[in-house]
N, C-alpha and C positions, 0 to 999 in steps of 0.2 A: 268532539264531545259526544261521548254513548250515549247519554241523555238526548239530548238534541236529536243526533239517531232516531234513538227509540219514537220520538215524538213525531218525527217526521216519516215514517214506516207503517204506521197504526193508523187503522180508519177509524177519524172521529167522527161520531154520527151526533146531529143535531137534535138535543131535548123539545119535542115539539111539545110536550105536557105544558113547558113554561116559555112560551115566547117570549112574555112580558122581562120573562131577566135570561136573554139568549145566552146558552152556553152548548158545548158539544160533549160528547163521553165517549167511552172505549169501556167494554167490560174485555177485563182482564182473563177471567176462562178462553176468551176464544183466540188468547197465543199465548200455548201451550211451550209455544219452541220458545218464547219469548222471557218464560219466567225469570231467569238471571237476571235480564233489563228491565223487566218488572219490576221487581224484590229493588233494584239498585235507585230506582227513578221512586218508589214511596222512599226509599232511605234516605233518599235527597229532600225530600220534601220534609221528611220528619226532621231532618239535619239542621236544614236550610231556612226552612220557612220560617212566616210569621203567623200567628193565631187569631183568629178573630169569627167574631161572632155569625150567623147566617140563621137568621128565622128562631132564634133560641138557643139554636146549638152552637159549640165552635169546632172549626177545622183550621187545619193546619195549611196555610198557601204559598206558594211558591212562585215567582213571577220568572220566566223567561220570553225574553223578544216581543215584549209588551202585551203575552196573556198570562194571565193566572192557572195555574193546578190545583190541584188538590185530591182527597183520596175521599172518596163516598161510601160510608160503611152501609153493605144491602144484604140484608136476612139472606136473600135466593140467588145471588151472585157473586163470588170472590172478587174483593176488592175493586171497584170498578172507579175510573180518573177523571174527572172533571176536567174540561179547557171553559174559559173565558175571557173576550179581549178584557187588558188593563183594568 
């Protein structure tokens, strides 16, 4: 599976801002070589997912191998991914 791939390939770095709801990211600028599995891994999610609320807003989630995904819209970074367990 590409996705799976892609997911296992990518350093996700720990949100220390918010221990209290651990989760990890990847900003997408920093693979460049990666954009194709990029672009393919949010289409999945837009495809796939389910929608649901977080602090107000909703995103769009995607569960594989018991975490969640998802796509973090950021003013100063292109499209950056969200990991958290189940």
């Amino acid at each position: 599976m590409a996705i799976k791939n892609f997911i296992d390939t990518v350093l996700w770095t720990f949100a220390k801002s918010m221990p209290e709801i651990p989760h990890e990211y990847i900003v997408t600028d920093n693979y460049p070589e990666k954009l194709e599995e990029i672009n393919a891994f949010i289409a999945e999610i837009e495809k796939n997912g389910y929608t649901k609320s977080f602090y107000g807003k909703e995103y769009k989630y995607l569960e594989i191998d018991g975490y969640k995904y998802w796509v973090m819209p950021c003013p100063s970074v292109a499209s950056p991914a969200g990991k958290s367990e189940g």
